[in-house]
VOBA-1610 file (N, C-alpha, C; in pm, whole numbers, padded with zeros to 5 digits, always signed):
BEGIN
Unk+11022+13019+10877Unk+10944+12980+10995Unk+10958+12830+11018Unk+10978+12818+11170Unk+10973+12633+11155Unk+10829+12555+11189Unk+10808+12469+11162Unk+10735+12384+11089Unk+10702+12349+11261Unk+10562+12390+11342Unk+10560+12320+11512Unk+10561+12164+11544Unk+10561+12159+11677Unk+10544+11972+11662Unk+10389+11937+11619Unk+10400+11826+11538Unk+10277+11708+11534Unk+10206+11675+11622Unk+10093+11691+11664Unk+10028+11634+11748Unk+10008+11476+11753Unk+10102+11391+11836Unk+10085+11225+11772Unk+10013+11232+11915Unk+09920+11077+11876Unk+09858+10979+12004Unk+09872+10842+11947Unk+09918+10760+12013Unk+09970+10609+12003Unk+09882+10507+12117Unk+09868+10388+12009Unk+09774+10309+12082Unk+09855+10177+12080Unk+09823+10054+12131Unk+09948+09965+12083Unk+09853+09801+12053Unk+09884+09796+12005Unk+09827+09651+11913Unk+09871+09556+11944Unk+09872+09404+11877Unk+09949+09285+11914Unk+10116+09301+11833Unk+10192+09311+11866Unk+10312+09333+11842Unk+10296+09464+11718Unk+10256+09551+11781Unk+10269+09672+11715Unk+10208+09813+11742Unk+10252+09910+11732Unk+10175+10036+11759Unk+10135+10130+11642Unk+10002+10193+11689Unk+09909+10240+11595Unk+09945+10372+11635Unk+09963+10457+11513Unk+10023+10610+11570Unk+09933+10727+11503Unk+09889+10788+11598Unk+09794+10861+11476Unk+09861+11013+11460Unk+09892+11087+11354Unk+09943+11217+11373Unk+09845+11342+11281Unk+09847+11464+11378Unk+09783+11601+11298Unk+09861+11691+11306Unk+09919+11692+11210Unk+09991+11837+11125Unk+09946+11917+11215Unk+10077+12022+11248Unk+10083+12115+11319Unk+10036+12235+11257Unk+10006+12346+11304Unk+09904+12482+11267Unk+10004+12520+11166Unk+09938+12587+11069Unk+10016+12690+11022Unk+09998+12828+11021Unk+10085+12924+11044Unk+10031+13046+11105Unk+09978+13171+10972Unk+09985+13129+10847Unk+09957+13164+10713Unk+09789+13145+10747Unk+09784+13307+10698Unk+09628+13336+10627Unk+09630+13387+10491Unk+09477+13330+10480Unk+09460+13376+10347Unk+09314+13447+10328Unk+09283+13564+10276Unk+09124+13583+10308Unk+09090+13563+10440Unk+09135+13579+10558Unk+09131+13562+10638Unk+09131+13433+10716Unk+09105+13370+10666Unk+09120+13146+10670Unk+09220+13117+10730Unk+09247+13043+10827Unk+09412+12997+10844Unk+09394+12895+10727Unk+09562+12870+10680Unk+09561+12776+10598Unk+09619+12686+10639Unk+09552+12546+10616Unk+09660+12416+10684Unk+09810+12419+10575Unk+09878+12312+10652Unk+10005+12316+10610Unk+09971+12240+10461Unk+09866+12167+10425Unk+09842+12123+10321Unk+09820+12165+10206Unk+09718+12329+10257Unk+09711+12408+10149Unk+09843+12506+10081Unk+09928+12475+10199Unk+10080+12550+10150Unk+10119+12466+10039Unk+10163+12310+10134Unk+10280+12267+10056Unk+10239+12166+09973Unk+10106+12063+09970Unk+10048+12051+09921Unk+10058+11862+09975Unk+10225+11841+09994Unk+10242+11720+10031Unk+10376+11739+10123Unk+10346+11678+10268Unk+10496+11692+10292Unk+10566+11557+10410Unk+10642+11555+10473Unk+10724+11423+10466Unk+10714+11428+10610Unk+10702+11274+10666Unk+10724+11277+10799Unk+10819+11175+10866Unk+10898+11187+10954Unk+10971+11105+10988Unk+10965+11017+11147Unk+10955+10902+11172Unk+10894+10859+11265Unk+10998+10809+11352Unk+11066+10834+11513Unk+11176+10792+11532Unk+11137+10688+11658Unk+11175+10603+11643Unk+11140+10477+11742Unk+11259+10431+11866Unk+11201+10460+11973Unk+11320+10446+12120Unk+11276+10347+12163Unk+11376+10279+12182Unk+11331+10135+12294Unk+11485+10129+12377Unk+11473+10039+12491Unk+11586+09998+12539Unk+11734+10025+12490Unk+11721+09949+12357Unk+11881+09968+12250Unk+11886+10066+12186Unk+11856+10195+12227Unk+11877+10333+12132Unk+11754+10371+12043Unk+11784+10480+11974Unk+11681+10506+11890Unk+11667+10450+11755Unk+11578+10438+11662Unk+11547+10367+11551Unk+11500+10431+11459Unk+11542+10515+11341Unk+11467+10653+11253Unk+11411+10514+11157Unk+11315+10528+11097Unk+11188+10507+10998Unk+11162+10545+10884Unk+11221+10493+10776Unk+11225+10552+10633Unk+11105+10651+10708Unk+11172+10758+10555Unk+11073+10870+10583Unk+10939+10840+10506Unk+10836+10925+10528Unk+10722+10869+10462Unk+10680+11018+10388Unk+10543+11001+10345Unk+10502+11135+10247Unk+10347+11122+10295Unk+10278+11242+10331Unk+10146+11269+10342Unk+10078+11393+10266Unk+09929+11372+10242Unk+09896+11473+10204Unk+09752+11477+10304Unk+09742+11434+10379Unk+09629+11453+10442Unk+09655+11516+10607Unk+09583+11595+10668Unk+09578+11698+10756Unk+09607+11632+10909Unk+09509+11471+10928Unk+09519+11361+10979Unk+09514+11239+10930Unk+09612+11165+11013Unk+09632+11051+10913Unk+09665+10946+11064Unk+09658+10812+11013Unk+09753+10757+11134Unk+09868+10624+11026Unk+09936+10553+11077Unk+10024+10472+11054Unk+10040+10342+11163Unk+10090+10228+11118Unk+10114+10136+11209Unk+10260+10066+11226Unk+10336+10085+11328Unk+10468+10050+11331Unk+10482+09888+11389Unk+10460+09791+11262Unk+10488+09654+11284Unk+10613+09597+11371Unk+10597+09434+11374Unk+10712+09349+11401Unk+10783+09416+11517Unk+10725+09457+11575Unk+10755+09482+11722Unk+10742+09371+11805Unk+10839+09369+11940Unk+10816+09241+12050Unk+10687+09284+12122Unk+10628+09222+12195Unk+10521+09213+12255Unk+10560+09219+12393Unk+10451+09315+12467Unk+10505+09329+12626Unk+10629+09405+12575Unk+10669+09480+12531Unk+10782+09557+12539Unk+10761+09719+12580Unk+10790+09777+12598Unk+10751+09959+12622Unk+10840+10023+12464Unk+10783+10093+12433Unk+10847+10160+12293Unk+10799+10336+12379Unk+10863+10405+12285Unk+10849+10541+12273Unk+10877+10583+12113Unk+10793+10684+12075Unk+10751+10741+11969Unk+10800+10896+11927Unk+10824+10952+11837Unk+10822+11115+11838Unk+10860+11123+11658Unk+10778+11246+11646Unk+10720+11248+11486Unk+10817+11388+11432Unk+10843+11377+11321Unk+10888+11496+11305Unk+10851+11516+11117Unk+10807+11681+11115Unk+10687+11677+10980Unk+10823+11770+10906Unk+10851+11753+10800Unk+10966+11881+10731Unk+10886+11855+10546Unk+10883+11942+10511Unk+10841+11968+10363Unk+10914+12009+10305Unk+10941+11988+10149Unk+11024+12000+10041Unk+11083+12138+10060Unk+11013+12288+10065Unk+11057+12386+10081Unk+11091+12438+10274Unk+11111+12382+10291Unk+11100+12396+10449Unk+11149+12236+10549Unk+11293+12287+10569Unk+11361+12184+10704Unk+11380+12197+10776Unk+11326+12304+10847Unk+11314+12360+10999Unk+11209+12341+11062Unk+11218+12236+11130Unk+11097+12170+11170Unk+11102+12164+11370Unk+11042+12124+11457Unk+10998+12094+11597Unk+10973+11964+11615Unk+11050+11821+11644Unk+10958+11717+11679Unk+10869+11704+11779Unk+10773+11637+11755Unk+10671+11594+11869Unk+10698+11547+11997Unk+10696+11594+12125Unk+10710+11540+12249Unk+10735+11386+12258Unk+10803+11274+12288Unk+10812+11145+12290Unk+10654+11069+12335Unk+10584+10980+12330Unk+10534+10903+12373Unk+10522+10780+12396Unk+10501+10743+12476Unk+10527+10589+12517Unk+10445+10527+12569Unk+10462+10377+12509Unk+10357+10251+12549Unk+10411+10142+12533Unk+10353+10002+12589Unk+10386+09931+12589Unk+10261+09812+12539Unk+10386+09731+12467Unk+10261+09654+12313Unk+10222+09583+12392Unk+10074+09532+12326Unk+10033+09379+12396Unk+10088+09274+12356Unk+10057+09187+12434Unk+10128+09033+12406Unk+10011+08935+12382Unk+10038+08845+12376Unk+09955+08713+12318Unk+09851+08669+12450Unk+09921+08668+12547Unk+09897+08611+12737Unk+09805+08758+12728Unk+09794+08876+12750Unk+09690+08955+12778Unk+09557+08977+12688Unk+09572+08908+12540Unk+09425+08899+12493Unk+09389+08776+12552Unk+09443+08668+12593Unk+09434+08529+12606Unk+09329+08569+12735Unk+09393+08636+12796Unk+09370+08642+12943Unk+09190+08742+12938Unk+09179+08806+12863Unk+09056+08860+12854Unk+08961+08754+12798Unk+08994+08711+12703Unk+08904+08594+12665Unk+08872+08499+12800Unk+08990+08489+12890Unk+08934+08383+12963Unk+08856+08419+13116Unk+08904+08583+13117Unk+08778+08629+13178Unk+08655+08650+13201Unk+08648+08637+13026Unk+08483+08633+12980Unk+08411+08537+13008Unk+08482+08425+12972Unk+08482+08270+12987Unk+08415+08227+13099Unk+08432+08292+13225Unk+08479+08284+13402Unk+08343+08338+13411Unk+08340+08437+13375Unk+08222+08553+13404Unk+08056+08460+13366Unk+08100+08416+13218Unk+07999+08375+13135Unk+07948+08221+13212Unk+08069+08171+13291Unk+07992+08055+13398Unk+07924+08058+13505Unk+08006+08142+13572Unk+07989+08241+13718Unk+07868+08266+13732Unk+07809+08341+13558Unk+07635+08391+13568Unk+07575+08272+13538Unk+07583+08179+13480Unk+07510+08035+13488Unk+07493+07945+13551Unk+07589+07947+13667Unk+07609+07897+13790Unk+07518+07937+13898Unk+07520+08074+13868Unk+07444+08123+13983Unk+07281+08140+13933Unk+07277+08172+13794Unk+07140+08132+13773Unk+07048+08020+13799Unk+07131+07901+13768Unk+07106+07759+13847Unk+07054+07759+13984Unk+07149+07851+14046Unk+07106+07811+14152Unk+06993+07881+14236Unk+06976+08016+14195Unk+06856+08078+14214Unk+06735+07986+14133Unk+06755+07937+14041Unk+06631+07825+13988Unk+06595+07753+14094Unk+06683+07704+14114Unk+06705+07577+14215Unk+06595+07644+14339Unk+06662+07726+14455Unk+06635+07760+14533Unk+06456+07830+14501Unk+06458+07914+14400Unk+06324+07948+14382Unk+06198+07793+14342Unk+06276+07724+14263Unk+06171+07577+14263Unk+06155+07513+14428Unk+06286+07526+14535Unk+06239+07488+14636Unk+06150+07582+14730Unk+06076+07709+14692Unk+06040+07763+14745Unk+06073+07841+14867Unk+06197+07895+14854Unk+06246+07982+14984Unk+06280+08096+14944Unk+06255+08171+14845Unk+06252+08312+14778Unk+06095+08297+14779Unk+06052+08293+14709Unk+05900+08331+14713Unk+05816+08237+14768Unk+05778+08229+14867Unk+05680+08182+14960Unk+05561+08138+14896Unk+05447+08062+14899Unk+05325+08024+14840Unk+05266+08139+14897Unk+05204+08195+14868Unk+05110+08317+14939Unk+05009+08237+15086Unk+05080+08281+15166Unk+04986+08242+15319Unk+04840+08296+15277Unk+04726+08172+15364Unk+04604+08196+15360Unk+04571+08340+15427Unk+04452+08433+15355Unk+04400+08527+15443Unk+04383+08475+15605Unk+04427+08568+15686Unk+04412+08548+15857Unk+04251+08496+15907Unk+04162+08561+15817Unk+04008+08492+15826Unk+04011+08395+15875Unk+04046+08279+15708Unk+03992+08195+15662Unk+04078+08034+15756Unk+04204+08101+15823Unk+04237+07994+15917Unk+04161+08031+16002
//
């Protein structure tokens, strides 16, 4: 039987992407239980293949024993678009399905910069304008002195 695709989701970091992957079903019962692929094989290997512009890029292979897991694919350029796709094969079993490609593009240095200095903007913008509602409320043109009862003029 072959081994289905990985469910990956990829997030992307400062020169790097965060990949998270879950082992695909396995169609083995036991006592009626499905059993994960973990309870089969106990540990098995995944291989991570990296596309950018200049071709594809395979990823020493790695070894898991956990059901979900994620990984982080460093030393990447920043502002670049990458694409991703996982492929799971175990010691008794190399007939495997890779994961659909996914793709993102990393952050760079200029787009955290740039949030910080939004905050920055924002965080004056409201002090600015608080000022000036001070202002205007000490000169009395938001709230009025309360006019005399109509009587008493």
């Amino acid at each position: 039987a072959r081994l289905g695709p990985p469910e990956v989701n990829i997030s992307s970091c400062l020169n790097c992407i965060n990949v998270t992957i879950k082992l695909p079903a396995s169609h083995l019962r036991k006592n009626d239980k499905l059993l994960s692929l973990i309870n089969i094989y106990e540990e098995l290997d995944y291989d991570i293949t990296l596309k950018t512009l200049d071709g594809e890029h395979k990823r020493p292979r790695e070894k898991t024993t956990k059901e979900i897991f994620n990984t982080v694919i460093e030393e990447l350029y920043p502002n670049r678009n990458y694409c991703v796709s996982v492929m799971v094969t175990a010691s008794l079993n190399k007939h495997s399905i890779p994961s659909a490609w996914k793709c993102i593009t990393t952050d760079s240095v200029a787009q955290q910069d740039y949030h910080t200095v939004a905050i920055a903007v924002a965080v004056c913008f409201s002090l600015m304008l608080a000022g000036a509602l001070k202002c205007v409320h000490a000169g009395g043109y938001i709230l009025q002195k309360k006019s005399l009862p109509y009587i008493l003029v």
